[in-house]
C-alpha positions as CSV (number, residue, x, y, z in Angstrom):
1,X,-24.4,20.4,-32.7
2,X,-25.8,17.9,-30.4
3,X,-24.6,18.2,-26.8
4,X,-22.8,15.6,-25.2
5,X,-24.1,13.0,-22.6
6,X,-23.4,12.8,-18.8
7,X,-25.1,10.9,-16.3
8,X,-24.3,11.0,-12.4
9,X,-25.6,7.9,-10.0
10,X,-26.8,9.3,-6.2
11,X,-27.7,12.1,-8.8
12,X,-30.5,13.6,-6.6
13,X,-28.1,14.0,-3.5
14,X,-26.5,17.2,-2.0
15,X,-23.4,17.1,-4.4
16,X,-24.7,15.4,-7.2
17,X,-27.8,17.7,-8.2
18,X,-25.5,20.2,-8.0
19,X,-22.5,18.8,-10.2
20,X,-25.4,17.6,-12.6
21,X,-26.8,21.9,-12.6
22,X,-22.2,22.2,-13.2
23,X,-22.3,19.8,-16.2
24,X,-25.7,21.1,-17.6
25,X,-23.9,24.8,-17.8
26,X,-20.6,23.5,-19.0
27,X,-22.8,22.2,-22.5
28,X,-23.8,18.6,-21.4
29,X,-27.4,16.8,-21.2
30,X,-27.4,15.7,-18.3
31,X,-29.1,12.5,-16.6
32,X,-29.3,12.2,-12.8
33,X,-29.9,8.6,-11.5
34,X,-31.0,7.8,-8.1
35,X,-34.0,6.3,-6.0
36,X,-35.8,9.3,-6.0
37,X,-35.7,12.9,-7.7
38,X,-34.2,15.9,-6.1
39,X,-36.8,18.8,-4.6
40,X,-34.7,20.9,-6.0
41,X,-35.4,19.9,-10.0
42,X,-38.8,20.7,-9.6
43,X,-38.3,24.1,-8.1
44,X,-35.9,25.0,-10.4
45,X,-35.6,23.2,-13.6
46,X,-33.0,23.0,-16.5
47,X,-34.1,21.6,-20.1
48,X,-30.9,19.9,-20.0
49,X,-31.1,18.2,-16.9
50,X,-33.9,15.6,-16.5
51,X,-34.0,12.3,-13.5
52,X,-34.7,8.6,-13.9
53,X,-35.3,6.4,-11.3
54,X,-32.5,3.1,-10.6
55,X,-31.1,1.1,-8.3
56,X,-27.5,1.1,-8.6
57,X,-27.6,-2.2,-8.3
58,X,-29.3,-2.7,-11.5
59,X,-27.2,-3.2,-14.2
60,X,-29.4,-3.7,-16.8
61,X,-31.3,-0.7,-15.9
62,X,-27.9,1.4,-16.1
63,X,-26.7,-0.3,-19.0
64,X,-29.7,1.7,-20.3
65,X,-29.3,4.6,-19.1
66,X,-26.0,4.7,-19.6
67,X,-26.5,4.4,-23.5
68,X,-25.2,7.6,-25.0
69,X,-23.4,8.9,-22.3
70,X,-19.0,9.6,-22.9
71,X,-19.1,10.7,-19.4
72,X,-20.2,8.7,-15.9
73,X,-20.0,10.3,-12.3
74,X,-20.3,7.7,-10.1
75,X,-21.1,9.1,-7.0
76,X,-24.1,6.6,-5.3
77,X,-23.0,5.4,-2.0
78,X,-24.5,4.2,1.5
79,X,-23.2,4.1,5.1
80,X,-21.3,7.2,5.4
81,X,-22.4,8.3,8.5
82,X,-25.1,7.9,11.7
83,X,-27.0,4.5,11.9
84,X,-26.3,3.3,8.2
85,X,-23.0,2.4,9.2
86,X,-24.0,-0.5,11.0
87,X,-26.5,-1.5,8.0
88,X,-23.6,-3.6,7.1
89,X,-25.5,-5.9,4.2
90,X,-26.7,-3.2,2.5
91,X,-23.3,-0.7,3.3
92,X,-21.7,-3.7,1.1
93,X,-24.7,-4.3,-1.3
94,X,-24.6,-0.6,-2.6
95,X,-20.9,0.0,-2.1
96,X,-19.3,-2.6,-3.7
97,X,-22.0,-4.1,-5.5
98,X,-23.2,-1.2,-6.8
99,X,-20.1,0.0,-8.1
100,X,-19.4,-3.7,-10.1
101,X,-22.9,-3.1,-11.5
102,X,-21.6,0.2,-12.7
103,X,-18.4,-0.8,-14.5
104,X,-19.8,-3.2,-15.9
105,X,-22.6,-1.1,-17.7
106,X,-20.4,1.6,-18.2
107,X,-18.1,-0.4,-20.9
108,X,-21.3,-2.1,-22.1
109,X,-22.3,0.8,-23.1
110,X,-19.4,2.2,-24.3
111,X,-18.5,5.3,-21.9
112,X,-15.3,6.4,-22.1
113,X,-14.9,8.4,-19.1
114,X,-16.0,7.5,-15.3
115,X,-15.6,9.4,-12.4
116,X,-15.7,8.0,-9.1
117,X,-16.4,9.6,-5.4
118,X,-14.2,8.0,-2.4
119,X,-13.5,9.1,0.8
120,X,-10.3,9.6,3.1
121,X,-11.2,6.8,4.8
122,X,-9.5,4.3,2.0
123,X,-6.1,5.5,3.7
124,X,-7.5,6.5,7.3
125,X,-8.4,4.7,9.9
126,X,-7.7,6.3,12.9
127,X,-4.1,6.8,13.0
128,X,-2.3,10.0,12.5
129,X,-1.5,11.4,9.2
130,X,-0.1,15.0,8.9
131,X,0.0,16.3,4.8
132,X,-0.7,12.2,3.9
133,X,-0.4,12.1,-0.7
134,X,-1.8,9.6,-2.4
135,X,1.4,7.2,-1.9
136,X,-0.2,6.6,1.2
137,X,-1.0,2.6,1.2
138,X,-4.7,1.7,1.8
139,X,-5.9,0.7,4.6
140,X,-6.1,-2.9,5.7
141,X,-9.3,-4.7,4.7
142,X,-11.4,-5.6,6.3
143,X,-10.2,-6.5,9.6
144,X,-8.6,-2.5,9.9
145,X,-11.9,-0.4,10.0
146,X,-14.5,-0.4,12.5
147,X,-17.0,0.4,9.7
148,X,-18.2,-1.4,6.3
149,X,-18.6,1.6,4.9
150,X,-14.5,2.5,4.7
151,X,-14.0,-0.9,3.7
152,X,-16.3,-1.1,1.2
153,X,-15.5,2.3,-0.6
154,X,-12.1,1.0,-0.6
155,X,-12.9,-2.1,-2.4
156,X,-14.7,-0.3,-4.7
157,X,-12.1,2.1,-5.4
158,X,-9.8,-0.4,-6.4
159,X,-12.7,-2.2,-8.6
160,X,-12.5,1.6,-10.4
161,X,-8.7,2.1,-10.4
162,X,-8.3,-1.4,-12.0
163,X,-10.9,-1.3,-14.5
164,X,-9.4,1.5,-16.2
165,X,-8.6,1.0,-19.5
166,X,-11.0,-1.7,-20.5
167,X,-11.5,-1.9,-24.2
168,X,-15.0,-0.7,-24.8
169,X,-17.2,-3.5,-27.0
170,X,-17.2,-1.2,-29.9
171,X,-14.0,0.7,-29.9
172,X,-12.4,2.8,-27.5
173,X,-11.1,2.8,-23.7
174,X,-12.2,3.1,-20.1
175,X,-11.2,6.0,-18.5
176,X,-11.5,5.9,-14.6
177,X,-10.3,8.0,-12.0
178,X,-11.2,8.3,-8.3
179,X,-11.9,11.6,-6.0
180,X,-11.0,11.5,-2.2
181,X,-12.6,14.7,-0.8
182,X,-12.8,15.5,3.0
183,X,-16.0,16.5,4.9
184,X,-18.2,18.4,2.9
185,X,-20.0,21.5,3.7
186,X,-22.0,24.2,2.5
187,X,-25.5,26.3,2.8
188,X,-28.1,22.9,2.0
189,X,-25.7,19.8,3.0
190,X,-27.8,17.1,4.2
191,X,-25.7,15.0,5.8
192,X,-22.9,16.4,8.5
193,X,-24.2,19.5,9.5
194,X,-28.1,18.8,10.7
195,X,-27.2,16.2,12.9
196,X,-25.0,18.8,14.5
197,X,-28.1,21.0,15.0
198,X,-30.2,18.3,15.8
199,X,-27.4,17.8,18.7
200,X,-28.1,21.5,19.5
201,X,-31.6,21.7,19.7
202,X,-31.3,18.6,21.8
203,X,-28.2,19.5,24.4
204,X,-26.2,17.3,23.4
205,X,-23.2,19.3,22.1
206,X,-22.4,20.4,25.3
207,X,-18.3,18.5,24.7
208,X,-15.7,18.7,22.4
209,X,-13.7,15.5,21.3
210,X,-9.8,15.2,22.1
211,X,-7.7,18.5,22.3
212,X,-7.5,21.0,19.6
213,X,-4.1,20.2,18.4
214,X,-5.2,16.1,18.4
215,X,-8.2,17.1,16.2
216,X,-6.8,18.4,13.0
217,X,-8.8,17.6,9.8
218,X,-9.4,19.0,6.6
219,X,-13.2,20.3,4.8
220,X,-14.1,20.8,1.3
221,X,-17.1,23.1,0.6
222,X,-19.3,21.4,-2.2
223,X,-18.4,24.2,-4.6
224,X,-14.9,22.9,-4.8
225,X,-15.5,19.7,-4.9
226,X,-17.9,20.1,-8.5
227,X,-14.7,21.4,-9.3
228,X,-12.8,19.1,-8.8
229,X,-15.1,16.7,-10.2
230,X,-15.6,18.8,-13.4
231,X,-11.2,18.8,-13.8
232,X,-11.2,15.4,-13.4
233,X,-13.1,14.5,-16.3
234,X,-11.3,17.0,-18.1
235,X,-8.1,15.1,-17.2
236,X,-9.5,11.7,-18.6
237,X,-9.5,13.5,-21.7
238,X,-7.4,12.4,-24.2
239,X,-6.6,16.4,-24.9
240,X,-5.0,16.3,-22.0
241,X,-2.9,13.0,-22.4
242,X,-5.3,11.4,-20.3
243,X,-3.4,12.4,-17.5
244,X,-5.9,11.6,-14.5
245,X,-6.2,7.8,-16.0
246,X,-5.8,5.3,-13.3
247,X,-5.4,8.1,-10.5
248,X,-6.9,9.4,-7.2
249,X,-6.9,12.6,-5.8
250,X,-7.6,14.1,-2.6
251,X,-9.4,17.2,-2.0
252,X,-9.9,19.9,0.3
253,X,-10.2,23.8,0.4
254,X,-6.5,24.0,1.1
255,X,-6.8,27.0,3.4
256,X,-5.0,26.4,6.4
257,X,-6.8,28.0,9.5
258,X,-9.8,28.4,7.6
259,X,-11.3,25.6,6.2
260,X,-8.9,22.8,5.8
261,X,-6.5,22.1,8.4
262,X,-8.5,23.1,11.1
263,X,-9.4,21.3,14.6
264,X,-12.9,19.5,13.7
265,X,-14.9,21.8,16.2
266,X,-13.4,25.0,16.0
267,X,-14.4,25.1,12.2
268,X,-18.2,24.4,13.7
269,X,-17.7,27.4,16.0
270,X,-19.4,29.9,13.4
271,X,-22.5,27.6,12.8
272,X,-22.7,27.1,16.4
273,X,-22.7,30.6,17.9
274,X,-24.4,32.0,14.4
275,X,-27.4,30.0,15.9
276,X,-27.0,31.4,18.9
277,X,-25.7,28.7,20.9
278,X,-22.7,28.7,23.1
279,X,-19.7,26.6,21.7
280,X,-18.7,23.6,24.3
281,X,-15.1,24.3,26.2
282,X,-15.6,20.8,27.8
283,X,-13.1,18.5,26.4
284,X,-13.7,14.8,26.6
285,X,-10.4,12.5,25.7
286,X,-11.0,10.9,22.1
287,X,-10.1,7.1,24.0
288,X,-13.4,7.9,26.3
289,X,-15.6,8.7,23.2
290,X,-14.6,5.8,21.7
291,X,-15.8,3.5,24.2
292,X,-18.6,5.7,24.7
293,X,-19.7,5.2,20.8
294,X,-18.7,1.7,20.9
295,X,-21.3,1.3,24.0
296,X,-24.4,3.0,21.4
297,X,-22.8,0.8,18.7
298,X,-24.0,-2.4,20.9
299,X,-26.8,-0.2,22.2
300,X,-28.3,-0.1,18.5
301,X,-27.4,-3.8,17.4
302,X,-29.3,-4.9,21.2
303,X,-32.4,-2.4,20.3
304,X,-32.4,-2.9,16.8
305,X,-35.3,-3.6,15.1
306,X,-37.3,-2.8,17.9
307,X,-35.8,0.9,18.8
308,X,-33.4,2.6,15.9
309,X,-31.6,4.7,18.6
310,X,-30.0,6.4,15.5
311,X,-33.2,8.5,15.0
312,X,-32.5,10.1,18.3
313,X,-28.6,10.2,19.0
314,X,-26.3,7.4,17.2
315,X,-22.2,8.3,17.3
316,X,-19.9,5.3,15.9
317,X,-16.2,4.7,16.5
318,X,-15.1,5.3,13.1
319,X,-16.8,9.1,13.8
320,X,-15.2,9.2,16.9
321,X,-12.1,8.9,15.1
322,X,-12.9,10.9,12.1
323,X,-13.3,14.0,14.8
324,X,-10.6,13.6,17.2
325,X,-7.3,12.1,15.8
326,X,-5.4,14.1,13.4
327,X,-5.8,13.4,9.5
328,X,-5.3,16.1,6.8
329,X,-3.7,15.4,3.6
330,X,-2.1,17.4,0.7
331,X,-4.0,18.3,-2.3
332,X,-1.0,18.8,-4.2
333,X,-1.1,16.2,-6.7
334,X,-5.1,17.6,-7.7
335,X,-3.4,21.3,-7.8
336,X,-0.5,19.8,-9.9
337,X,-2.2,17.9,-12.6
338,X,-5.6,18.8,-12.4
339,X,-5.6,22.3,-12.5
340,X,-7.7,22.6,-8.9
341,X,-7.7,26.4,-7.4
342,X,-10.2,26.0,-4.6
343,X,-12.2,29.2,-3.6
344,X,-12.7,30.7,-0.3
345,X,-15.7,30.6,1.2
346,X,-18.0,31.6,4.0
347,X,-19.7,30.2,7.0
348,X,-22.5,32.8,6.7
349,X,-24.6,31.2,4.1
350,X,-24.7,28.0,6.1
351,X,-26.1,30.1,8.9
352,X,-28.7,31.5,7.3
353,X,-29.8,28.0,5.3
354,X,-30.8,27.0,9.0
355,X,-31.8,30.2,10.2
356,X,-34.3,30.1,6.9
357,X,-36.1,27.0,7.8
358,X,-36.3,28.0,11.4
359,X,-33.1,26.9,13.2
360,X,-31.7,28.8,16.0
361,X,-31.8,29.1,19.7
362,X,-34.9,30.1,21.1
363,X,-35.6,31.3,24.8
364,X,-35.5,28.1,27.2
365,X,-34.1,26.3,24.7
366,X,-32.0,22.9,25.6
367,X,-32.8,19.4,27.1
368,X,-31.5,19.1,30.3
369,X,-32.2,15.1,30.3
370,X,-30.7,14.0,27.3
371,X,-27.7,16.7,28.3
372,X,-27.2,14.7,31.4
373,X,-27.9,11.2,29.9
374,X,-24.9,12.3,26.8
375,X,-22.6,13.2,30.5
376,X,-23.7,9.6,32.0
377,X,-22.4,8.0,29.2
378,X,-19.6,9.5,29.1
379,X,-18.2,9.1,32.2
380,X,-19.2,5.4,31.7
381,X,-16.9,5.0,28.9
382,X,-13.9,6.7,30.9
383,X,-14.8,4.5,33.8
384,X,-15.5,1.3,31.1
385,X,-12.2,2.5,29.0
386,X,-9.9,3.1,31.8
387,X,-10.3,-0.5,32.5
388,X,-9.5,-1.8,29.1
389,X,-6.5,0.0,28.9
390,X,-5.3,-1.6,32.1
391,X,-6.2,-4.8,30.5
392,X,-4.0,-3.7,27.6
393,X,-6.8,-3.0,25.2
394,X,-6.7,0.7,24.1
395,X,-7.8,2.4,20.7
């Protein structure tokens, strides 16, 4: 019996070579798109798993690879974080482009079933939220965010939402759904937890953003999430009524003091200290890193192309937010109808990915300069901020 066809765009990232290894053990061929192929497929192939190389902007060249499949992961995205937030023309390009391009080839080519990987941000934007559900409105576009990347995955979360059930060319239906995890962690992730060793090994975690109980936020190890990923399709099914049709979900780990619902930098604590550092107790107000990110925001966009900054020490607004104002959400809805039973899981193995490849406090360790230079421009924001709020122009 021949083995059904999946394909995952941004296949040869942190979550998607691992989701594509899910699929490939849950019976499917499996085809990972991206720019370039993952190590790990080389290190440790899968006869069902195999890479091509495409833009996700090409929609003939997905049309094409698309041919076969009854089940699309769309999880190709740019901007999330550092620098390539302020790439705005290409955040947008990718983002929404990129997601049009793969609609469209999806019902060209007849798949019945897409899956599609948002963010929080479609509902946050640096207000409060406190067990948010999916009721909660999106947020306003586009003169709301202080990023094109939220924007953009908002835009093309509705482009997903609304395109399913599309008649399919040859018979059939579209199938969408969308996924809203939180910050995602685990031993390998590529995109959250270097910088905060490269902030280590450079001084420059020597503060904490906004007081613990302004900070809370929820995580979602990738283990979880290919979970949840793997549910939803099953919920697109028409076995089971099709029930995940036309909705999103968020995800976490849903363990409160663990893992999810946790202030931002106390769940760091064990990666911190595990590599021998000392976890900051300096607190700096979440309004005065604000400024201070919006001062390296016009820092960049001055320096830029000249000096990227970013490969050094880049922290936006939207960040800013994302680690000191309250936002954790309910994965109720995802427990409910999906089935999801997130596991437990443990810092250690993150620790020892680092230690592995070298990571860790050594003797003398620390850069006093850029330690003091990340201190300067803090106090310049308070200074800077304190005066805008006297002008009536706070966060």
């Amino acid at each position: 019996m021949a083995r059904p066809k999946a394909v995952v765009t941004g296949g040869a990232g942190y979550v998607g070579e691992r989701l594509g290894r899910a699929l490939a053990g849950a019976g499917f061929d499996v085809l990972l798109l991206d720019l370039a192929p993952p190590p790990a497929l080389a290190d440790a192939p899968l006869p069902s798993l195999s890479f091509a190389a495409a833009d996700v902007r090409d929609e003939a060249a997905l049309t094409s690879h698309f041919k076969g499949a009854s089940l699309v992961f769309h999880l190709a995205s740019y901007g999330m974080s550092g620098g390539a937030q302020l790439q705005r023309q290409m955040v947008q390009a990718v983002n929404v482009g990129g997601t049009c391009a793969v609609l469209t080839a999806a019902v060209m080519a007849g798949v019945g079933r897409l899956v599609y990987l948002s963010t929080y941000n479609v509902v946050y934007g640096g207000q409060e939220i406190t067990g948010g559900d999916e009721s909660l409105p999106y947020f306003p576009y586009p003169e709301g965010h202080y990023d094109a990347y939220s924007s953009t995955k908002g835009l093309a979360e509705r482009a997903v939402l609304g395109a399913n059930g599309t008649p399919l060319p040859g018979g059939g239906t579209l199938r969408t759904c969308a996924l809203r995890p939180a910050g995602i962690w685990g031993p390998g992730e590529q995109r959250h937890l270097p910088r905060i060793v490269r902030y280590l090994e450079m001084g420059l975690f020597c503060f904490v953003i906004g007081r613990p109980e302004e900070a809370i936020v929820d995580w979602l190890h990738v283990d979880n999430l290919v979970q949840g990923c793997l549910l939803a399709a099953v919920g697109l099914t028409a076995e089971k009524g099709h029930i995940a049709a036309g909705q999103a979900y968020f995800l976490h780990d849903d363990h409160p003091g663990v893992s999810s619902q946790v202030n931002q930098f106390a769940f760091l604590r064990p990666l911190v200290e595990g590599l021998g550092y000392r976890h900051p107790t300096a607190i700096i107000p979440t309004w005065a890193a604000f400024y201070a990110a919006w001062l390296l925001e016009w820092l960049h966009w001055l320096l830029w192309p000249l000096l990227d900054i970013s490969r050094w020490f880049i922290l936006t607004r939207t960040e800013v937010l994302k680690s000191g104002r309250t936002h954790h959400m309910s994965c109720a809805k995802a427990r409910r109808q999906l089935g999801y039973r997130p596991r437990r899981h443990s810092f250690q193995p993150v620790v020892a990915w680092f230690v592995e490849r070298g990571h860790g406090r050594k003797a003398g360790s620390g850069r006093g300069g850029l330690r003091l230079a990340a201190v300067l421009l803090a106090l310049l924001a308070m200074i800077l901020g304190a005066r805008l709020v006297r002008s009536n122009s706070s966060v």
